[in-house]
N, C-alpha and C positions, 0 to 999 in steps of 0.2 A: 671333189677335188678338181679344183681346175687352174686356168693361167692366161693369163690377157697377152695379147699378139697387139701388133701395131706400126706405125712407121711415123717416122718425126719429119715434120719438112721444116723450114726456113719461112717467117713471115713476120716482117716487121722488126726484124733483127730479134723475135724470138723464136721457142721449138713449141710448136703444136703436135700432142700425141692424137694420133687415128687410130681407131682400132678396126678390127677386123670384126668378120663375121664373129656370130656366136659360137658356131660348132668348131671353126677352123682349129683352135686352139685349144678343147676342150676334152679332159678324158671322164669317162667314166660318163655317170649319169647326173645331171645338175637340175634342180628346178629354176627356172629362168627369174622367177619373181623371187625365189631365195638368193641364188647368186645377185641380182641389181641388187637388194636389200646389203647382203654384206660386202659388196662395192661403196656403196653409200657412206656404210658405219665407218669402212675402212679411211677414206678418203675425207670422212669427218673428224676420226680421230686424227690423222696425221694434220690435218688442218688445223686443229684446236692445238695440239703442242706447238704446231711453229707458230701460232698466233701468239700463244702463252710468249715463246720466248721472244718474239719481237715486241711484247708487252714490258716484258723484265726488263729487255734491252735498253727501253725508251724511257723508264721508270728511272731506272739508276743511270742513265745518261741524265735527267732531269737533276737525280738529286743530288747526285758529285757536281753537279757546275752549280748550286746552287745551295752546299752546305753550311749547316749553322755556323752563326758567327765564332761561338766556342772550337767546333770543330776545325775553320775552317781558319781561325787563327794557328792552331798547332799545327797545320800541315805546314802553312806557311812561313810556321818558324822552324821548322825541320827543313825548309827547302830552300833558304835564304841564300846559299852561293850558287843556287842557280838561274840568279838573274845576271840577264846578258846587259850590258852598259847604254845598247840602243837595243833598239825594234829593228829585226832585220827579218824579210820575209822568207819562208821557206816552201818554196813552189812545189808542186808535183805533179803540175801540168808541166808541160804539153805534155808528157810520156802515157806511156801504160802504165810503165815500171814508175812506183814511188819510192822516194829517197828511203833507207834508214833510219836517218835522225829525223826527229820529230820538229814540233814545232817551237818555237822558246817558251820556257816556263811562264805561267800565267797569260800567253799571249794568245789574244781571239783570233783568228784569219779566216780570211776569204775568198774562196776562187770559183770563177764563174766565165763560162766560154759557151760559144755557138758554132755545134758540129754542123755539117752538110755530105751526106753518104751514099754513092751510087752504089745499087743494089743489081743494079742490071735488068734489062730487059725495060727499060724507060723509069724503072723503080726508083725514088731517092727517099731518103730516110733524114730529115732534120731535130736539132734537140737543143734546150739548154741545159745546159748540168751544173751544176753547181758543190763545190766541197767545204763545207764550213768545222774548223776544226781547233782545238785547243789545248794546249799545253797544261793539264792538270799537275803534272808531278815533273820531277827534272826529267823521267826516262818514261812518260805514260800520256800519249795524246788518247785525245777520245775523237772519234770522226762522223760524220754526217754529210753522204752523198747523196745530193737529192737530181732530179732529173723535171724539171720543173715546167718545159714544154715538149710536148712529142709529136715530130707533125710526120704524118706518113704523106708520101703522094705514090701515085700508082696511073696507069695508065688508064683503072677500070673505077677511078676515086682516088678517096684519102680519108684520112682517119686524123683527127688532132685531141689532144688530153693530154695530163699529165702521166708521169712514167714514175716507177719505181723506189724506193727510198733505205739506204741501206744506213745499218751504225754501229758503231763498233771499235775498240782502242785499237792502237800501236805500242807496243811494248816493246823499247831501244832494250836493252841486257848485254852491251858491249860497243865501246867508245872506239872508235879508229885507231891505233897505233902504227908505228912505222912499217909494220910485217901485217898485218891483221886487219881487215877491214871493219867497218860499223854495220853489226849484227843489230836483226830487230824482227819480233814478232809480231804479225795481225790477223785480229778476227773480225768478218764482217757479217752480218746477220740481215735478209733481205724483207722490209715492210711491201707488200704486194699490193702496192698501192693503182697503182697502172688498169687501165680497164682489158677485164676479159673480153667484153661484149664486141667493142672496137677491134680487140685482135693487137691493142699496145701492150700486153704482160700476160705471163704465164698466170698470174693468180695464185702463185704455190710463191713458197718461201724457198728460198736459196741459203748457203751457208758457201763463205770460203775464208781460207786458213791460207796464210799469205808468210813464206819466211824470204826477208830481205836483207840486203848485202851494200854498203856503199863504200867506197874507198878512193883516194886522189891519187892518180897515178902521173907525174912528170906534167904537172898543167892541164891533164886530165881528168874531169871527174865521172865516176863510174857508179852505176846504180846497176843492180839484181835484182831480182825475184823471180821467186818460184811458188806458184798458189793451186790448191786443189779445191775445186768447185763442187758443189752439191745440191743439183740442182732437180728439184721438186719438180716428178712426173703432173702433166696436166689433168690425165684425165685416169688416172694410176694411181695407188699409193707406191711409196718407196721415192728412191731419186737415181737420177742419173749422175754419172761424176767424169770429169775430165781438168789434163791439164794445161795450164800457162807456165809460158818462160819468157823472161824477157833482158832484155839487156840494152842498155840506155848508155851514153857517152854527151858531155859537152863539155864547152867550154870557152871563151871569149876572142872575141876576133878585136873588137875592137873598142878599147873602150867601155860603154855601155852595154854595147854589142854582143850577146853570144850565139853562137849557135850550138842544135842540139840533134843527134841523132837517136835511132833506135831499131832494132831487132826484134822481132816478139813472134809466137806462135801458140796453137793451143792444138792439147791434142784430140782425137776423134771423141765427141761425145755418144752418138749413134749410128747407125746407117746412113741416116739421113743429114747428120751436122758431122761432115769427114773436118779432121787434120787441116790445119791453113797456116801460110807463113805468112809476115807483113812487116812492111817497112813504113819509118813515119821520120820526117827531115822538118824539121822548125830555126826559125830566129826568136831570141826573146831579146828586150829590152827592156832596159831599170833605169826606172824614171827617177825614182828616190829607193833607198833600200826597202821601202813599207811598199813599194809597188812596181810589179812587174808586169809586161805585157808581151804576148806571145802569139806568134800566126804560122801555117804551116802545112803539109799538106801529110799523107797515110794513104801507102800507096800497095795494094794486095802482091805478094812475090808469086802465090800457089793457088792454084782453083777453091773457091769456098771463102775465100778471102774476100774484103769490102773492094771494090774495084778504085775507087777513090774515097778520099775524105779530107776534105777541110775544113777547118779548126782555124781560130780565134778566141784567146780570152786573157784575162786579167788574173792577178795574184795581188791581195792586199793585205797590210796585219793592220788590222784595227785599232788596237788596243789594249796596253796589259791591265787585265781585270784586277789581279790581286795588287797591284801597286795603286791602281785609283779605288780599290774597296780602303787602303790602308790612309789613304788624302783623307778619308771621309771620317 
């Protein structure tokens, strides 16, 4: 019988687990070459599930966007009043917090920005990220947030790859009304695609469960959420879990013009990753309704927090698939 010790620091915006000596943490009598051995199995089994299920993930994300003609006519004639008259885009950038309501039925979208994040101590952290996402059903987007450049700089080097790849629906299950906000559920599942070697990703699979809120209040519009995280020990089996809040506000200044606020915190994952609050202030403008552009700045409120971060990016809707599969 035994139990692994450790301490998590901060590197590259993710948690690396240290552990301790052998004996510190140790009761009773262990053989050292038995214990590494069921370390190993262990850390292999939890691996091969989360592999399985970002396997399933990517599998039926493949085959819902791309089912048979038979099939894929009856959805669409079960789903026919919820096409919108135009293409209008629905952003979820700049924030933390993403809106409730999804995207328009049938409609492909795309959003794609370039962070820049002072880490402290000469550290910055740059990325492109990208969310590519679509409207399956009138109340069921499916998502794909990929991270596409990761460039570390450090005072002792830098590290550049790509970063991690998560997927996973949004399920709306409640329309806004005058008293009652637009309720909606999500699940994200994390592909560990990011290199260990570099020090860009944990190499473990992540899970978070996201329930969100939106509502217009007097010329304001109002976004929630609240998401619980599960995040896959490095060099562990099991996971660590912590949470996020966020709360988002915008609305038009002028014209084209809006601006956008936000609120957010997360709470202590370990010793080593405490508690942080943050604040994030943008402008976006809508160039056409199929495209938005958005710049801004993320500004840390509490210690542990990003000490700066700037942000740029684009919101565009491509195209509705099921109305040009029906041209053909």
């Amino acid at each position: 019988m035994f139990r692994e010790c450790g301490e998590r620091e901060r590197a590259s915006g993710q948690s690396r687990l240290k552990t301790g000596r052998a004996g510190t943490c140790t009761t009773g009598r262990v053989n050292r070459g038995t214990e590494r051995i069921v370390r190993v199995r262990i850390r292999l089994h939890i691996d091969v599930l989360g592999l399985r299920c970002v396997l399933w993930a990517s599998v039926a994300f493949i085959v819902i966007a791309t089912l048979a003609p038979a099939a894929r006519a009856q959805w669409m004639g079960h789903q026919t009043d919820c096409y919108a008259p135009t293409i209008q885009a629905n952003p979820n950038r700049p924030t933390v917090a993403n809106p409730a309501d999804i995207t328009q039925y049938g409609v492909l979208e795309l959003e794609y920005g370039w962070d820049q994040s002072s880490l402290g101590a000469g550290a910055r952290l740059s990325d492109g990220e990208g969310l590519l996402k679509f409207g399956l059903l009138c109340d069921v987007e499916l998502r794909w947030t990929m991270t596409s450049v990761l460039v570390e700089n450090r005072q002792a080097g830098g590290q550049t790859g790509t970063g991690d790849n998560w997927f996973g629906p949004q399920i709306r299950f409640y329309h806004q009304t005058a008293h009652v906000p637009t309720l909606a559920f999500s699940y994200a599942v994390k592909a560990p695609t990011a290199s260990t070697e570099k020090g860009l990703g944990s190499g473990r699979v992540d899970h978070a469960f996201v329930f969100l809120a939106s509502k217009d209040i007097h010329g304001v519009h109002f976004d929630f959420n609240t998401t619980y995280f599960l995040e896959g020990r490095q060099l562990a089996s099991g996971f660590d879990s912590r949470g996020q809040m966020n709360l988002s506000f915008s609305r038009p200044i002028h014209g084209k013009l809006g601006f956008t606020g936000e609120f957010y915190g997360d709470t202590e994952l370990n010793a080593e990753n405490p508690s942080f609050a943050s604040s994030l202030w943008a402008l976006t403008y809508t160039i056409t309704p199929r495209l938005v552009v958005d710049g801004g700045i993320d500004v840390g409120l509490t210690h542990g927090a990003p000490q700066k971060r700037f942000f740029s990016g684009v919101t565009y809707s491509i195209t509705n698939l099921y109305k040009d599969l029906k041209k053909k």
